[in-house]
C-alpha positions as CSV (number, residue, x, y, z in Angstrom):
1,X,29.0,-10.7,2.7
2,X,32.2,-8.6,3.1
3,X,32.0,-4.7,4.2
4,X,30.7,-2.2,2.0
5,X,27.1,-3.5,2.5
6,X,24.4,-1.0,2.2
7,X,22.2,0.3,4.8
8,X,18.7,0.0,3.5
9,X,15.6,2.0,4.4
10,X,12.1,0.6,3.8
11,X,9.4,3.1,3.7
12,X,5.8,2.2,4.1
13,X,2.1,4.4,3.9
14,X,-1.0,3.3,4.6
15,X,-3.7,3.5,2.2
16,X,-2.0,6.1,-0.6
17,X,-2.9,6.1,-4.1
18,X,-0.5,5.6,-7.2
19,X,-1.5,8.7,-8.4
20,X,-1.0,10.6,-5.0
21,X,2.3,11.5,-6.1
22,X,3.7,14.6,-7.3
23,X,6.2,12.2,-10.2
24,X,2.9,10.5,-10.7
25,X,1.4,13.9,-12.7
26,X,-1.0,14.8,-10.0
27,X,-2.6,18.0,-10.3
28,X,-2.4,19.4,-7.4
29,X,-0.3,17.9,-4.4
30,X,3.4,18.3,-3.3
31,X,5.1,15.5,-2.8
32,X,9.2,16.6,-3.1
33,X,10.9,14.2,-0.6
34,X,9.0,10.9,-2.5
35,X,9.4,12.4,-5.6
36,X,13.0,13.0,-4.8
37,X,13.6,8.7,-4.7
38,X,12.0,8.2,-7.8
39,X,13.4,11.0,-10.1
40,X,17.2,10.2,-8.6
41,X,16.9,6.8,-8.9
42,X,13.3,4.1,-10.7
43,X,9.8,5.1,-10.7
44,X,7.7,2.1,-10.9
45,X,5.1,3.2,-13.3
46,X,3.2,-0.1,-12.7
47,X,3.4,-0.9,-9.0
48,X,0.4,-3.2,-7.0
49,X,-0.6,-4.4,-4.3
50,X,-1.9,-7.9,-4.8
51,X,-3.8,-8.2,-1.9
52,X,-5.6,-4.1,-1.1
53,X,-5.9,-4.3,2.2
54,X,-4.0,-3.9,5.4
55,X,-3.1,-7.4,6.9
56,X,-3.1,-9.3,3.4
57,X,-0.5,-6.5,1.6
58,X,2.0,-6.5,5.0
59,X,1.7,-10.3,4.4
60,X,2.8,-10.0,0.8
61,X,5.5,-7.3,1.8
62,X,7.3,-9.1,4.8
63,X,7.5,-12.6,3.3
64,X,8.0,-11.8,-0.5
65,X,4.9,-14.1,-1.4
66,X,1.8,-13.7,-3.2
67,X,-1.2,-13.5,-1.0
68,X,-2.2,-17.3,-2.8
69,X,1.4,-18.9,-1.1
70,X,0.9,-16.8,2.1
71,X,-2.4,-17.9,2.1
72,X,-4.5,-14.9,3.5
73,X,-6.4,-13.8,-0.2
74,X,-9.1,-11.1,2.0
75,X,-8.8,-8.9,5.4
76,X,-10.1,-10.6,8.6
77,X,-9.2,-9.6,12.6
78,X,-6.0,-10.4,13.4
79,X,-4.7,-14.1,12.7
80,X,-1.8,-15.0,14.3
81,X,1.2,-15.9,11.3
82,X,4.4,-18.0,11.2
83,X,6.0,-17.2,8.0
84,X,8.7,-19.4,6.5
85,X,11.2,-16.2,6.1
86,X,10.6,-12.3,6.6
87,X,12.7,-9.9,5.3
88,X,13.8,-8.2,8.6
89,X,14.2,-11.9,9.9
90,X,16.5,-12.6,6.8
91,X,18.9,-9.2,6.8
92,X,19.5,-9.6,10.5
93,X,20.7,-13.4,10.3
94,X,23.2,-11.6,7.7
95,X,24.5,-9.1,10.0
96,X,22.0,-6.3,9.4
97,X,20.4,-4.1,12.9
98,X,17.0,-4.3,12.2
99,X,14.7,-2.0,13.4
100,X,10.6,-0.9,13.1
101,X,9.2,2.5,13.5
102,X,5.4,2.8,13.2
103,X,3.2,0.0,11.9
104,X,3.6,-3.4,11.1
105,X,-0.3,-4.8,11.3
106,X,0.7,-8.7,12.4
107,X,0.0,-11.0,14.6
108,X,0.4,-11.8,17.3
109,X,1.2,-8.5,18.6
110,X,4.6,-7.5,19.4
111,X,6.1,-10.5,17.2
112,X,8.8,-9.3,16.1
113,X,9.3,-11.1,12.9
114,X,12.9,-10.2,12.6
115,X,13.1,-6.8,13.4
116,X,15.8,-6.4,17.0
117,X,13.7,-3.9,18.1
118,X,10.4,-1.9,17.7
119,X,8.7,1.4,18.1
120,X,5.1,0.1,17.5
121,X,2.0,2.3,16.7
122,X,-0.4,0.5,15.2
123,X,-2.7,3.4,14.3
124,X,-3.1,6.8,16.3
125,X,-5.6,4.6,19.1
126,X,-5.5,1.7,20.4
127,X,-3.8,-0.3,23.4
128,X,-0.1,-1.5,23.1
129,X,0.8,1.2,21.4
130,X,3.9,3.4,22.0
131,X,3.0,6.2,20.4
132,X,0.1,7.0,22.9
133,X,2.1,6.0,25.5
134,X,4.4,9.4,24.6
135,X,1.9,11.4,24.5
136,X,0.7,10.3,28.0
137,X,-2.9,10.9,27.3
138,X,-3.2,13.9,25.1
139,X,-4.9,11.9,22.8
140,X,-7.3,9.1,24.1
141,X,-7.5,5.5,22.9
142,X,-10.5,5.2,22.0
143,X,-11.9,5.2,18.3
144,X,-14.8,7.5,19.4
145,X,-12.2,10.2,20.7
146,X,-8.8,9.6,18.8
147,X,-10.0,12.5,16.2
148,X,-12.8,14.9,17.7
149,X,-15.7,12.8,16.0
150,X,-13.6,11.9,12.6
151,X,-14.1,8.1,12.0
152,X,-11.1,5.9,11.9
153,X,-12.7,4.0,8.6
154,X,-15.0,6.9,7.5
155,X,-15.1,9.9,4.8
156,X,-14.8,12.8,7.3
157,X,-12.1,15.7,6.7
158,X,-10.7,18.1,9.3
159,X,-7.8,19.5,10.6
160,X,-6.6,17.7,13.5
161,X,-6.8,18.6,17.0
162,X,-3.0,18.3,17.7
163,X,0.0,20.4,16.8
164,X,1.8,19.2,14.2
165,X,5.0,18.3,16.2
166,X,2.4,15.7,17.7
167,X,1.5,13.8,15.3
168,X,1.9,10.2,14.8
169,X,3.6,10.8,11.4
170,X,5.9,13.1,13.2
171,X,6.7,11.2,16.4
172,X,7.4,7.7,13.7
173,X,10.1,10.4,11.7
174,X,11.3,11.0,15.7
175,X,11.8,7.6,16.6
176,X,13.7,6.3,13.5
177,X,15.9,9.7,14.0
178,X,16.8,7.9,17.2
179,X,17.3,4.7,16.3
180,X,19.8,5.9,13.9
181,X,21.6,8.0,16.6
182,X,21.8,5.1,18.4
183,X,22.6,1.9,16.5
184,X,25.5,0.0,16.4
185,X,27.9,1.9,13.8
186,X,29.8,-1.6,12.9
187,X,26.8,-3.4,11.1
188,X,24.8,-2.0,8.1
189,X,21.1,-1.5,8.9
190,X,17.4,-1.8,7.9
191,X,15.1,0.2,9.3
192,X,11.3,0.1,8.0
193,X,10.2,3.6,9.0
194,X,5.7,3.0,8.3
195,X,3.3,5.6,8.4
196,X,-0.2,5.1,9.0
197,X,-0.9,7.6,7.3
198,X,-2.8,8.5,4.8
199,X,-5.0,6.2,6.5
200,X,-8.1,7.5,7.6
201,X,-9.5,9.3,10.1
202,X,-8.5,11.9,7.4
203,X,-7.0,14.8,9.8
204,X,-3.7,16.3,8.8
205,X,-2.1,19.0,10.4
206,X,-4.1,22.3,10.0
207,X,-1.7,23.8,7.8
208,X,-2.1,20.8,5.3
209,X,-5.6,21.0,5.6
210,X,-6.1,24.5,4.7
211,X,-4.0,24.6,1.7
212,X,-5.5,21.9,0.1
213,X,-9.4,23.3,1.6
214,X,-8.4,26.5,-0.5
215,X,-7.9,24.7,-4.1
216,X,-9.4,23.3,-6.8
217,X,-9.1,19.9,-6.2
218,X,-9.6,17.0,-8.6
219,X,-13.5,15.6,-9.0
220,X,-13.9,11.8,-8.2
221,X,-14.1,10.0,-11.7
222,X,-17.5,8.3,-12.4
223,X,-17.2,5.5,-14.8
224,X,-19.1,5.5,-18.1
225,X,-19.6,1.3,-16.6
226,X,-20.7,2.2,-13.0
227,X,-24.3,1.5,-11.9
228,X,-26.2,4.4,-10.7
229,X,-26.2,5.0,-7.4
230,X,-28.7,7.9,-6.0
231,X,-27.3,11.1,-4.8
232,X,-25.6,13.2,-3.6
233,X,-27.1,11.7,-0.6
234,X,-27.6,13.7,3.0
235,X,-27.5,11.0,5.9
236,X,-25.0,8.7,5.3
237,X,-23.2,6.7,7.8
238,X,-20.1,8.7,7.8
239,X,-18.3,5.3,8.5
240,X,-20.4,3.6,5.4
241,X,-20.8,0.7,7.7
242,X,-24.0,0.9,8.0
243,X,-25.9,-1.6,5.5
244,X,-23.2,-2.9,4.2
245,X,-24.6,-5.8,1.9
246,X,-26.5,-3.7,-0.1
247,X,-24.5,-0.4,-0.5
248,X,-20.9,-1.8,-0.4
249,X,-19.2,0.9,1.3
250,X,-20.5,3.3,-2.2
251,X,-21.0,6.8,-1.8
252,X,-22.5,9.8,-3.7
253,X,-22.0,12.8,-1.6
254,X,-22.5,16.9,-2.1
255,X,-19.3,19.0,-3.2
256,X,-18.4,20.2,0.1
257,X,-18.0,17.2,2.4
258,X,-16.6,15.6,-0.6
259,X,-14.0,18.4,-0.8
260,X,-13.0,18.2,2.7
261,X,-12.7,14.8,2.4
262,X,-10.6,14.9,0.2
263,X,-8.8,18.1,1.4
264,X,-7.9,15.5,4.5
265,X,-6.2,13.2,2.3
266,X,-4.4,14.9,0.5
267,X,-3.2,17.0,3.5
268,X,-2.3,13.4,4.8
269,X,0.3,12.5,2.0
270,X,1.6,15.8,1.9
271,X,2.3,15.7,6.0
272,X,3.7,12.3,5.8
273,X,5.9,14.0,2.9
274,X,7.2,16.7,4.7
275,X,8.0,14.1,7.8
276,X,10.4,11.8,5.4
277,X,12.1,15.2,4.5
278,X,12.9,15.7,7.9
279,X,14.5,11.9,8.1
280,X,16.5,12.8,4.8
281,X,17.9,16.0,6.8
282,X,19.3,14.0,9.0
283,X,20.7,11.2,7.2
284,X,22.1,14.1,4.8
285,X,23.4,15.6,7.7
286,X,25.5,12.2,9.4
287,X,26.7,11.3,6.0
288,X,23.9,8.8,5.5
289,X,21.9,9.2,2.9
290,X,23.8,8.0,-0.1
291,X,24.9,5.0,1.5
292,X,21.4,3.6,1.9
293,X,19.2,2.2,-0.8
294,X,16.1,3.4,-0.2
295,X,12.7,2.1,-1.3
296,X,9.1,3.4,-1.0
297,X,5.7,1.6,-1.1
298,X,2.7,1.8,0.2
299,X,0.2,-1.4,1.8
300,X,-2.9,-0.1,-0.9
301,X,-4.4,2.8,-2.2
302,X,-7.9,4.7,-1.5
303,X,-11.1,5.1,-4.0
304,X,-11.7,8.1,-2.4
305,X,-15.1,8.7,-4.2
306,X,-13.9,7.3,-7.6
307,X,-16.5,5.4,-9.6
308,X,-18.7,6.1,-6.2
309,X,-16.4,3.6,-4.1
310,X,-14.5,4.3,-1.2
311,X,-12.1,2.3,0.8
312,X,-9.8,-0.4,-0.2
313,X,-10.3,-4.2,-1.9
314,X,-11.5,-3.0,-5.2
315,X,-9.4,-3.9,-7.8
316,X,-9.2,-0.7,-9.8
317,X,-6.6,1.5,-9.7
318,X,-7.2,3.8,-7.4
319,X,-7.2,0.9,-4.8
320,X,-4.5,-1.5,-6.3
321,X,-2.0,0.6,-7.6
322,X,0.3,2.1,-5.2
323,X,3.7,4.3,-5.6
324,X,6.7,2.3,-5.9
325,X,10.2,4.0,-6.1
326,X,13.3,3.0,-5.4
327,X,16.8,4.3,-5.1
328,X,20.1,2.7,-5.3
329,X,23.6,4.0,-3.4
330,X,25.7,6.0,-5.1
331,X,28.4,3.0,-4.6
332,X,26.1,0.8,-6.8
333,X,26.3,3.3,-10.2
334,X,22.6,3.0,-11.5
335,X,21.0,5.4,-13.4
336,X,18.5,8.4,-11.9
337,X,15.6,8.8,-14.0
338,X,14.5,5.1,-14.9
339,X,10.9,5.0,-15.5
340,X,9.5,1.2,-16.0
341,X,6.2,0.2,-16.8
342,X,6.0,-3.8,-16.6
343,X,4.1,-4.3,-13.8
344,X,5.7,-5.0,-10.4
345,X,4.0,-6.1,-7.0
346,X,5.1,-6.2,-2.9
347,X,6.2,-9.4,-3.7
348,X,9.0,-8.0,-5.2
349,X,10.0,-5.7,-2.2
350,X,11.7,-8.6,-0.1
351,X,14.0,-10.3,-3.1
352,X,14.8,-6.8,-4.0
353,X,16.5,-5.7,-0.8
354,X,17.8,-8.9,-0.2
355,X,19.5,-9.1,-3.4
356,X,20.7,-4.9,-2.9
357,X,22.1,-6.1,0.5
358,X,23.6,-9.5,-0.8
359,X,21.8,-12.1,1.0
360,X,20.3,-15.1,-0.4
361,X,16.5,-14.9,-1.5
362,X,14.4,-17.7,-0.1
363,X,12.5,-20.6,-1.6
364,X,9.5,-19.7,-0.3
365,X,9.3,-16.1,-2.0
366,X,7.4,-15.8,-4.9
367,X,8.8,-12.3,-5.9
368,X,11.1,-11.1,-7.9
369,X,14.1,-8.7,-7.3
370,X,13.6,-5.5,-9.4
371,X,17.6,-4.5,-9.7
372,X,17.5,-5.6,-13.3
373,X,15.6,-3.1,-14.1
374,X,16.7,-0.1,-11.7
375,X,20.3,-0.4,-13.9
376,X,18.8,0.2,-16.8
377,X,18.0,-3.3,-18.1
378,X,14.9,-5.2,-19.6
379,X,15.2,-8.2,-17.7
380,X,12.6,-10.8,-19.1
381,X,9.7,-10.2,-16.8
382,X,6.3,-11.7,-16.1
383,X,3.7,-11.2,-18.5
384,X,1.2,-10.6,-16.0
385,X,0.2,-9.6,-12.3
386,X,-2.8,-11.5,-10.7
387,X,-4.1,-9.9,-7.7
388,X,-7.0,-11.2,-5.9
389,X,-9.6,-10.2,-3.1
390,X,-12.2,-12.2,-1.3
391,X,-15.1,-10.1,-0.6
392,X,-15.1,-7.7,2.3
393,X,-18.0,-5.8,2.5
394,X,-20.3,-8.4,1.0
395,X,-19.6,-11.6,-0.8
396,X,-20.4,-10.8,-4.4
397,X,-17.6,-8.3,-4.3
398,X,-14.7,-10.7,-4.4
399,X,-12.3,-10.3,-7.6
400,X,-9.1,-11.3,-9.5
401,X,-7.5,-9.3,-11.7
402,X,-4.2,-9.5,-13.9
403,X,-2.6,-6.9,-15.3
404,X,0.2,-6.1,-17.9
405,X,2.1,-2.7,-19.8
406,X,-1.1,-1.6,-21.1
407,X,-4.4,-3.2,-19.9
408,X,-6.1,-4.7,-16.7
409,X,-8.5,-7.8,-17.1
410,X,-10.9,-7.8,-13.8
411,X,-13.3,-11.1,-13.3
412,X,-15.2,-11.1,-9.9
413,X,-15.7,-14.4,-8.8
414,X,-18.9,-14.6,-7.1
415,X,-21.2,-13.0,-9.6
416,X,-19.1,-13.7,-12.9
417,X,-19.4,-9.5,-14.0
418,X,-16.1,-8.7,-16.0
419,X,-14.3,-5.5,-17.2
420,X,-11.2,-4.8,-19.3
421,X,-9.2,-1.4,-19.4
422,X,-6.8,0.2,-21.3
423,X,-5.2,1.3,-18.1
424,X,-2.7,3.3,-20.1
425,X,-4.9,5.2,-22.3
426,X,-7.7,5.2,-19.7
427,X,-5.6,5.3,-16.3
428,X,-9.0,6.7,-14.3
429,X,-10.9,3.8,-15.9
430,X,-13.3,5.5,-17.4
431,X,-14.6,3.6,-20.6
432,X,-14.8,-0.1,-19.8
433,X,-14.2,-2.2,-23.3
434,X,-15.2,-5.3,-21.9
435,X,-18.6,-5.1,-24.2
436,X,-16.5,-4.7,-27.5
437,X,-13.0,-6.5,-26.6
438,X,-12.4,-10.5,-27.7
439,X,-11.9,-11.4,-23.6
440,X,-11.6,-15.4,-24.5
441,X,-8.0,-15.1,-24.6
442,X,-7.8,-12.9,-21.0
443,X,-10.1,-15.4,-19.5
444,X,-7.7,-18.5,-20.4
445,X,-5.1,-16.5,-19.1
446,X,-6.5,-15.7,-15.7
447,X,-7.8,-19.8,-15.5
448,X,-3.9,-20.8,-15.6
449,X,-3.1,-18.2,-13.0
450,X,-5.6,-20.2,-10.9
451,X,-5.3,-23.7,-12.1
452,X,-4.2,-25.2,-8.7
453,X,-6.2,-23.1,-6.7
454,X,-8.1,-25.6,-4.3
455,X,-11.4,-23.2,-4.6
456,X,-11.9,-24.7,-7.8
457,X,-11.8,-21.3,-9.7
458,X,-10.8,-22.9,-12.6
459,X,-11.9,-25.9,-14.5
460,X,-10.9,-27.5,-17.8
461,X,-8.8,-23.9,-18.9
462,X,-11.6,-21.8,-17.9
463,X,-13.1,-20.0,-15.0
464,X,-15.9,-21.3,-12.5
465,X,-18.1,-18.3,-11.2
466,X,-19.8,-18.8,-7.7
467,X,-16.7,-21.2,-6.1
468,X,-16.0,-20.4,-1.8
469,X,-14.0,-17.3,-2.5
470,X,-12.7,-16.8,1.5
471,X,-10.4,-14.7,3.6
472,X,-7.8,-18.2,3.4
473,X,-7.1,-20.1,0.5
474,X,-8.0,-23.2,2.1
475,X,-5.3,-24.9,4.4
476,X,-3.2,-22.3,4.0
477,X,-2.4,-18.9,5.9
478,X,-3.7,-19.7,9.8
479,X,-0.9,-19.8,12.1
């Protein structure tokens, strides 16, 4: 491996939109520190997750395989897993420190998977958790208490209770700050610094709040394809848990809460933003910062209202497609200002890094490493992403979808309902062309994606609606 090996720096939200970026065109939030990765180095235009939800997307991101060879296709508890390689596992066996600050969302808990060491938070409650632990009980466990009545899986939006220097997105910034003051100096390191937020319970700091509760913000985007649903409706579960099989975790609700709610989030990204500029600070500072190839991704993205959804596991955009930038050393010579559009997925996270920090990729990953086209290349490339989820909030829900440069081919398994969108023309999915669009040829394509499925998806070149669509394609992904 020789010296001269980069120090890489992996960072990871929870639950943020693609377009909840400042580089993505979004109208009204800041976002300089993320912006800075992509604009100085590649902005992945077309960046999934293939799996939108917590577990199933840190699956994909830690073993470089698509949720079908990882085996987890949907979000259930917490399964114990035993991947073939992980990437921490991989860069320290190569003479990398390893090191997690924040969330990593696997089982068991405390399973290192690689990483030398941990500073684990979870989410802001919870036991085994070292960020309450810091706080020694300014902020109680409990999901009832963590955010002064603001649900941990729910629409609510306040500031929260806690100054900002006591946040969980401030005290993960602290903690990788440390490790870095404190690691061995003779070996290159990786350090995943992962934020929980913007996550919900959807209570930044009240500075975030407020400036975003004083502007216009954007209106969710209804659908000229989505079902009416009554509203706005007074009386909703404010976790949308309750009756879940016939709602789906759809909402409709007046202009105010809707504002805060969204208020919150945004708040959320721009806090988490603010906390990563603190981190490049410092590794400006120690001389850091252009040694280490830096990439940014988030686990899934948020409906936030769109299309009258909320939550994660739908496969439109708002849910799938997450930011994705990346940024090279100095040392290596690429370009700033690469923009590609081919799509990319977590999958490619692990053989990226790997192949930035010179260590053999794996058999068992399915990615791809995406440093063809960071220097400026057009590497030939898949023609298509298939992302998948079995449904979570009722059965009929669960989907596949592939998507290339322009459009987005969605076929939900259970019920046999289809869309297609021009996801470039139409990026808020607005006008569904499913009704006047020739979809034989999309349909074949998504049937050889899922050919050796053992669910039986597909049959004879083309797909099978109503097969067992579960949380584990079927001997796979337990244990």
């Amino acid at each position: 491996m020789g010296e001269g090996r980069p120090n890489v720096l992996l960072v990871v939200t929870d639950q943020q939109r693609g377009d909840a970026l400042g580089l993505d065109g979004h109208a009204v939030l800041e976002t300089p520190a993320m912006d800075w990765i992509g604009a100085s180095g590649t902005h992945f235009r077309r960046g999934y997750t293939e799996c939108p939800s917590c577990v199933p997307a840190r699956r994909v991101l830690m073993s470089g395989q698509a949720p079908s060879a990882n085996g987890m296709v949907g979000m259930t508890g917490h399964p114990e897993w035993d991947p073939p390689a992980t990437l921490a596992g991989e860069l320290r066996d190569t003479g990398y420190e390893t090191h997690l600050c924040g969330k990593l969302h696997l089982q068991p808990t405390r399973r290192r998977f690689g990483f030398e060491a941990m500073d684990l938070a979870e989410s802001s409650r919870g036991r085994d958790n070292d960020y309450l632990t810091w706080l020694r009980g300014e902020a109680p466990p409990h999901r009832w208490a963590m955010a002064n009545g603001a649900p941990s899986n729910g629409w609510i939006g306040r500031p929260t209770h806690l100054p900002e220097e006591k946040t969980l997105a401030f005290w993960t910034v602290s903690r990788a700050i440390d490790f870095l003051e404190t690691r061995d100096p003779t070996a290159p390191f990786f350090l995943n610094v992962s934020f929980m937020d913007p996550h919900p319970p959807f209570t930044p700091p009240a500075f975030f709040f407020d400036r975003y509760e004083r502007m216009d913000l954007p209106e969710p985007v209804i659908g000229d394809w989505v079902p009416e649903f009554p509203g706005p409706r007074r009386g909703m579960d404010p976790e949308l848990s309750e009756d879940m099989e016939r709602w789906s975790r759809r909402l409709h609700l007046d202009p105010a809460p809707m504002h805060h709610c969204r208020a919150g989030y945004y708040g959320l990204v721009n806090h988490v933003d603010m906390q990563l500029n603190r981190l490049f600070q410092y590794m400006r500072d120690k001389g850091l910062l252009y040694d280490t190839f830096i990439m940014f991704v988030s686990d899934h993205g948020e409906m936030l209202g769109d299309h009258h959804l909320f939550a994660k596991t739908w496969p439109y955009e708002a849910s799938i497609r997450v930011p994705f930038l990346a940024r090279a050393p100095r040392s290596m010579g690429f370009p700033s200002q690469v923009e590609v559009a081919a799509p990319v997925g977590l999958q490619d996270v692990m053989p990226t890094l790997l192949d930035a920090a010179g260590c053999e990729i794996p058999e068992s990953v399915t990615g791809r490493s995406l440093l063809p086209w960071m220097r400026g290349e057009s590497p030939a490339w898949r023609d298509v992403l298939h992302g998948e989820h079995a449904g979570q909030y009722r059965e009929a829900d669960g989907n596949h979808w592939i998507v290339n440069e322009r459009h987005k081919y969605i076929w939900f398994s259970q019920t046999g309902e289809e869309h297609l969108f021009d996801v470039v023309e139409d990026p808020n999915e607005e006008r569904d062309l499913a009704s006047e669009a020739a979809l034989g040829p999309w349909r074949e394509r998504l049937a050889q994606e899922l050919a050796e499925r053992p669910e039986g998806f597909s049959r004879d070149g083309g797909l099978v609606v109503g097969q067992p669509h579960r949380m584990f394609v079927p001997g796979k992904g337990r244990g």
